[in-house]
C-alpha positions in Angstrom: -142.6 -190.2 -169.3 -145.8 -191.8 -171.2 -146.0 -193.9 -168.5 -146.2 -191.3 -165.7 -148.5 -188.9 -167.8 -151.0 -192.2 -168.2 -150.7 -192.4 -164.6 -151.6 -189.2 -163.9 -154.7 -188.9 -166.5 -156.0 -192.2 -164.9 -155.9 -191.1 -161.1 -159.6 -190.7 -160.5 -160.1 -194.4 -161.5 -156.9 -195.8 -159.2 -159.0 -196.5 -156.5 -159.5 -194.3 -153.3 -163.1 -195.0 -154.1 -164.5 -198.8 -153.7 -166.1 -201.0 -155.3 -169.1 -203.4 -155.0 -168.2 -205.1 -151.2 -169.0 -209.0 -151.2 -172.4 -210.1 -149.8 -172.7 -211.3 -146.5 -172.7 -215.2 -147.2 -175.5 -215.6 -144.1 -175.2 -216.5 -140.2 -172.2 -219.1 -139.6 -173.6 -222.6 -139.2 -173.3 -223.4 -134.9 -174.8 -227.1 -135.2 -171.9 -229.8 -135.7 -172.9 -232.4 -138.6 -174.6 -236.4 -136.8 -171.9 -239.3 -136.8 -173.3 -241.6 -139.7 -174.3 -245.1 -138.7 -171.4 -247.5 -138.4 -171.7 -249.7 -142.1 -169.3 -252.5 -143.1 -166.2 -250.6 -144.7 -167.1 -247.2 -142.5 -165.1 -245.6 -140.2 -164.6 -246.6 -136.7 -166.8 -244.7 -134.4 -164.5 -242.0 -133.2 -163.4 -240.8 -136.7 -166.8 -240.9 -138.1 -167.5 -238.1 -135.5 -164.1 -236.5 -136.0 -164.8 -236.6 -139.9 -168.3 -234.9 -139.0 -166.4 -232.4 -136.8 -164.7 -231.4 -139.5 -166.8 -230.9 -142.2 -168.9 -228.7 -139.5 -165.9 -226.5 -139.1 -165.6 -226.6 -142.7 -169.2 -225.4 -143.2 -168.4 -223.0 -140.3 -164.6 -221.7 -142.3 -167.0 -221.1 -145.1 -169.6 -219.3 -143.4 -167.7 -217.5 -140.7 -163.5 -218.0 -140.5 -163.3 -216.1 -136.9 -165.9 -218.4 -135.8 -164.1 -221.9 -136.9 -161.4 -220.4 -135.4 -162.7 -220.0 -132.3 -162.0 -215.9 -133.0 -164.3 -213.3 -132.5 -164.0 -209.9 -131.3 -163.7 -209.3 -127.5 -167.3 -209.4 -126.4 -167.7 -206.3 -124.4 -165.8 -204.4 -127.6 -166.8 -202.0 -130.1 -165.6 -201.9 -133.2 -165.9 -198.4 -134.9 -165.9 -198.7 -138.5 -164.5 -195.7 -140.9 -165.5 -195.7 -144.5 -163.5 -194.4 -147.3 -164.0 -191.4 -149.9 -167.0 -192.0 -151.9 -168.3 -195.1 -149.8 -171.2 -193.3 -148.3 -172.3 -195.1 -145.7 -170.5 -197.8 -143.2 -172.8 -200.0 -142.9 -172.9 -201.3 -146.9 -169.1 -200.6 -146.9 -168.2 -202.8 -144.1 -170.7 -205.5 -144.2 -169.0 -208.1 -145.5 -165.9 -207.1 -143.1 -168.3 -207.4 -140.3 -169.5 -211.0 -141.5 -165.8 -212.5 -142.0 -164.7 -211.2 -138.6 -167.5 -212.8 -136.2 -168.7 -209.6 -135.1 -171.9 -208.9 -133.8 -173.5 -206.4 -135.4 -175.1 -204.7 -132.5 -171.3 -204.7 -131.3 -170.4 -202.4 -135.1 -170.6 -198.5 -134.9 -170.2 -196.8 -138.4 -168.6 -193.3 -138.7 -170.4 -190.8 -140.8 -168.9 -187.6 -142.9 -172.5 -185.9 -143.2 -171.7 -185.5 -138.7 -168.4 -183.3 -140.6 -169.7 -181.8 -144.0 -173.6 -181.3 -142.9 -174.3 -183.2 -146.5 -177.7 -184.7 -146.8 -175.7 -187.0 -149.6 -173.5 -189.4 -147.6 -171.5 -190.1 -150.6 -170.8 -185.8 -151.3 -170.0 -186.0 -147.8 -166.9 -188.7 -148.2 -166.0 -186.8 -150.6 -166.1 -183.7 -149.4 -164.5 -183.8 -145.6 -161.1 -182.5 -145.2 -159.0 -184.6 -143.5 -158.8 -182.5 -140.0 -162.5 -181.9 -139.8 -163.2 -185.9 -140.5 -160.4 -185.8 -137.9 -162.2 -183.5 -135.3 -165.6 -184.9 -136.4 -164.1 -189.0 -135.4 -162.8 -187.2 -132.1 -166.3 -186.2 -131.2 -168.0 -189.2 -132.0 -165.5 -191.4 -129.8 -165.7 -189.3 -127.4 -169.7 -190.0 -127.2 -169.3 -194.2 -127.6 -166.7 -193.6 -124.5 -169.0 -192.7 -122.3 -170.5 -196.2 -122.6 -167.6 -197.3 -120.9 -166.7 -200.1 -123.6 -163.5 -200.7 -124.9 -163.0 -199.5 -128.7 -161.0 -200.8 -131.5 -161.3 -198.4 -134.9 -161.4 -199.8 -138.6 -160.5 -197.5 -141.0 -160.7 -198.1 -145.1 -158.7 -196.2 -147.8 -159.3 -192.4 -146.9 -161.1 -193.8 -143.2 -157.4 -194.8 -142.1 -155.9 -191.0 -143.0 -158.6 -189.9 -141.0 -157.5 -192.4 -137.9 -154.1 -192.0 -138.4 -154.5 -187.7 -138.5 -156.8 -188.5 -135.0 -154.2 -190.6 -133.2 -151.2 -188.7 -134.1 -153.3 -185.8 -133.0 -153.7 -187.4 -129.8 -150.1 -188.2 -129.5 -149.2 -184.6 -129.6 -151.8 -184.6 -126.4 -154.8 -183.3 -127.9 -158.1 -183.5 -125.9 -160.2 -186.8 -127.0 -161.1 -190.4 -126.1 -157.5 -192.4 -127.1 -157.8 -194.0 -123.1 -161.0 -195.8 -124.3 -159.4 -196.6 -127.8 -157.6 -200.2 -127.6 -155.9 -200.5 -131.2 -156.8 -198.7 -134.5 -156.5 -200.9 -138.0 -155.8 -198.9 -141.1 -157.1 -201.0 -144.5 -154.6 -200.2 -147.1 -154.6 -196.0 -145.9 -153.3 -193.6 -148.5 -151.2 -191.9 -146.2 -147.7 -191.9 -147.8 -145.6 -188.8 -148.0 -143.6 -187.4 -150.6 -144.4 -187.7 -154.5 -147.2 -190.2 -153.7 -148.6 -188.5 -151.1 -149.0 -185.5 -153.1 -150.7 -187.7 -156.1 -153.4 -189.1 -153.2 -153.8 -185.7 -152.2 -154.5 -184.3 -155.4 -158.3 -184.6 -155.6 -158.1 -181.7 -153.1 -157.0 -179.3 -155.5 -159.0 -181.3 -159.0 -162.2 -181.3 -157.1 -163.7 -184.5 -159.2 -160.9 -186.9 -158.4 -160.7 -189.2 -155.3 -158.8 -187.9 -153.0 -157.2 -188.9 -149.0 -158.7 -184.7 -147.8 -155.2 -183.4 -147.8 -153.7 -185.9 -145.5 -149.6 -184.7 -144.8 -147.9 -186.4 -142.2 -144.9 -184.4 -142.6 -144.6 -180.8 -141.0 -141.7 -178.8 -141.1 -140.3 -175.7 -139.2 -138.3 -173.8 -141.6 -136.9 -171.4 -139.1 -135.2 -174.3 -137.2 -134.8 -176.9 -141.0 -136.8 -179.6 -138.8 -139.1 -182.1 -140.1 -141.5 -183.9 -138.3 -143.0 -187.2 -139.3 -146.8 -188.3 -137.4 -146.6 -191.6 -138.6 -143.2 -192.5 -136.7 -144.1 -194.8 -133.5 -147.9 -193.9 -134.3 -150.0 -194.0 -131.4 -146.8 -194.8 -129.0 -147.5 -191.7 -127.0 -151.5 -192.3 -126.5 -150.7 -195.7 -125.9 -153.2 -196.8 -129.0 -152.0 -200.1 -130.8 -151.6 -199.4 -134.8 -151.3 -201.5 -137.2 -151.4 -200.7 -140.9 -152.9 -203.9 -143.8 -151.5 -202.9 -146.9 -152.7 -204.4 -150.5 -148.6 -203.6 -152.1 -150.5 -204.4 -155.4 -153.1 -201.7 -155.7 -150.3 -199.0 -156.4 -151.0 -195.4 -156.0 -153.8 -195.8 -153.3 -152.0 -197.7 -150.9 -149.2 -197.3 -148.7 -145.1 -197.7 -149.8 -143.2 -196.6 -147.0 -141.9 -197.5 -143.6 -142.1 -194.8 -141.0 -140.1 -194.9 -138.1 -141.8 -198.0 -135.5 -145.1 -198.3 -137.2 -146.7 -202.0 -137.4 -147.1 -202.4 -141.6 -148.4 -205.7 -142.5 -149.3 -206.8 -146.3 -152.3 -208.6 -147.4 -151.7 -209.2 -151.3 -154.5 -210.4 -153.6 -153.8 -212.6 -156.6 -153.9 -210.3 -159.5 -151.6 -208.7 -161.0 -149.0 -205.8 -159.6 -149.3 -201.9 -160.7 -146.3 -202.6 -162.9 -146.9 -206.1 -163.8 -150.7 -204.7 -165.1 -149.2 -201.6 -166.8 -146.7 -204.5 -169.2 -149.8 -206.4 -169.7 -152.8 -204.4 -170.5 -152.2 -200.7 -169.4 -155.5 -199.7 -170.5 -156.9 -202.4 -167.3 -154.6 -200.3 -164.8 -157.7 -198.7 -163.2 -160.0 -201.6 -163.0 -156.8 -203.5 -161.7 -155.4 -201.4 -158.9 -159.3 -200.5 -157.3 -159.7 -204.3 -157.4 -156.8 -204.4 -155.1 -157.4 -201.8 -153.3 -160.8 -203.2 -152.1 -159.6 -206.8 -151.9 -158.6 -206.3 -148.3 -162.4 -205.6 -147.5 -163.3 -209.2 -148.8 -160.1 -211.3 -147.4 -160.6 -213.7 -144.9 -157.1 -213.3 -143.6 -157.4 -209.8 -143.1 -160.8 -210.4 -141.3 -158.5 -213.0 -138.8 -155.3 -210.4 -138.7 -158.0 -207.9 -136.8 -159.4 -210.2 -134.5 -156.5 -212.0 -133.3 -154.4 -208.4 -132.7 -157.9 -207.2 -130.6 -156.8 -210.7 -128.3 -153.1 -209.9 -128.1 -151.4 -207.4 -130.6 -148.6 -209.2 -132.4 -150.8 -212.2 -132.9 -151.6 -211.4 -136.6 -150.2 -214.3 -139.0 -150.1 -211.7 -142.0 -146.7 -211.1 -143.8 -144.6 -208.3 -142.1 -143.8 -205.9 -144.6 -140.0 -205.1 -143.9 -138.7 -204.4 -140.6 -139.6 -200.7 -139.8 -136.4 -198.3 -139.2 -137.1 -198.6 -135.4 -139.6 -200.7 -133.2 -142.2 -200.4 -130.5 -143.0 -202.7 -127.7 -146.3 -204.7 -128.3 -148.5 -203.6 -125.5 -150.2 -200.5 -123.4 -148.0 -198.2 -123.3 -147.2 -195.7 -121.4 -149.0 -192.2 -122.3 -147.0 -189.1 -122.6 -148.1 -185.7 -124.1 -146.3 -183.6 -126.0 -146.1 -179.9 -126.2 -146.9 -180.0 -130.2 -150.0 -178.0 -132.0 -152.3 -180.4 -132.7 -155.5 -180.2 -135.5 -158.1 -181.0 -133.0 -157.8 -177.3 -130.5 -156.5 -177.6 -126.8 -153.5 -179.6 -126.1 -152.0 -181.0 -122.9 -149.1 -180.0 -121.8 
């Protein structure tokens, strides 16, 4: 019990709000390094310029990990960025994101909770949105990037990927909205559990002061027929939207524990310490500790590699499964189907 009640008092520090992001480390390098002169005791010719080859894509893994890799996000893409509560504004949140994945910047869109709230204050206004209206407001603001006519692919951090995952489940239940333009949706270690966890992410909502995921429940009930349904299972199945969730398992309370029926869960642990493993050591670090890990996945290269490879082919990310869902989806468009459901976002299709 002292253990949950320090829990509980610490909750506004676990993490739904970032930290400092990483500086940009600069423009990769695109030059390859000059094949030394041939000297007694050298190389031979060809591995002096395979030796130089290599410490280029060195340089280059340094600078820009996509890039060595020969990743980068589809060129004619956009990638639609979400922030998290209390991040303010995309473009600081994501920026060193944007750098480790390759990406263009002109090619980066960043979603913004004053378009929901009406804020002057972008930070008030992450912390402020409800999770239907950031919802409804995300539908919108797709909606206007579709008529470009460019494919999209959304990134959403911490309270950004409740709001994706509340807009595609919404468009699985055949609400109105842009999820034919929308190739795949990333959630970045999403507070969207349900149960006892899910209430304690939720519970900023009702505190007012404490970082919160807006009220994000995927579970609805109808208690004249005792059913219960789940959004997350086979998430974006219906709208034919590829989803795939990067979990930190470390950061604790913020992130994400369980496995919904068919959704695509993959983890991206940092090298600190567990929720637990903290708590034994130095409880009084549990805060620092578990918004450490909850931002990590902002700042890993192998993350940044995960998203770019699934935007070439979904399935192709090399991070860790984390357990075998309780049912699976084909990789792939699918086929769309609406539903006859209420949906959060107004008119459905039936």
């Amino acid at each position: 019990m002292p253990l949950v009640l320090i829990g509980t008092l610490w909750l506004g520090a676990l993490g739904l709000a970032p930290g400092d992001q990483p500086p940009s480390e600069g423009p990769a390098v695109t030059g390859s390094a000059p094949a030394a002169p041939a000297t007694p005791g050298s190389l031979p010719g060809a591995a002096v310029v395979l030796a130089g080859a290599a410490a280029a894509a060195a340089v280059l893994s340094r600078k820009n990990p996509g890039a060595a890799l020969g990743l980068r996000p589809p060129e004619d893409a956009v990638i639609v960025f979400v922030p998290g509560h209390g991040q303010g504004q995309g473009e600081a949140a994501f920026a060193g994101l944007v750098d480790l994945m390759g990406l263009d910047p002109d090619d980066a869109r960043f979603f913004d909770y004053r378009l929901v709230t009406g804020e002057s204050d972008p930070v008030a206004a992450s912390e402020h949105a409800s999770i239907d209206d950031a919802a409804r407001g995300l539908n919108a603001f797709l909606a206007a990037l579709a008529a470009e006519g460019r494919p999209l692919y959304l990134v959403g951090f911490s309270k950004g990927g409740a709001t994706i995952a509340k807009l595609v489940a919404a468009w699985d239940e055949g609400a109105f909205g842009p999820a034919d333009a929308v190739e795949g949706a990333f959630l970045l270690d999403p507070p969207i559990s349900a149960g006892t966890q899910g209430w304690l992410q939720s519970l900023g909502t009702m505190v007012g002061s404490i970082p919160d995921d807006g009220g994000y429940d995927p579970v609805s009930c109808d208690f004249l027929w005792w059913d219960c349904h789940d959004e997350r299972d086979h998430l974006g199945e219906a709208s034919g939207v590829e989803v795939l969730v990067v979990r930190n398992p470390k950061a604790g309370i913020t992130s994400f524990g369980d496995h919904p029926d068919g959704l695509r869960v993959v983890d991206a642990p940092d090298e600190g310490r567990g929720f637990w493993d903290q708590m034994w050591h130095n409880p009084f670090g549990v805060p620092g500790r578990v918004a450490e890990a909850h931002d990590a996945v902002l700042g890993d290269r192998a993350v940044a590699r995960c998203l770019v490879a699934e935007m070439h082919s979904p399935g192709a990310c090399l991070l860790e499964p984390a357990g075998p869902p309780s049912g699976s989806k084909a990789l792939g468009k699918r086929r769309r189907r609406r539903g006859p459901l209420h949906t959060p976002l107004g008119p459905r299709v039936v």
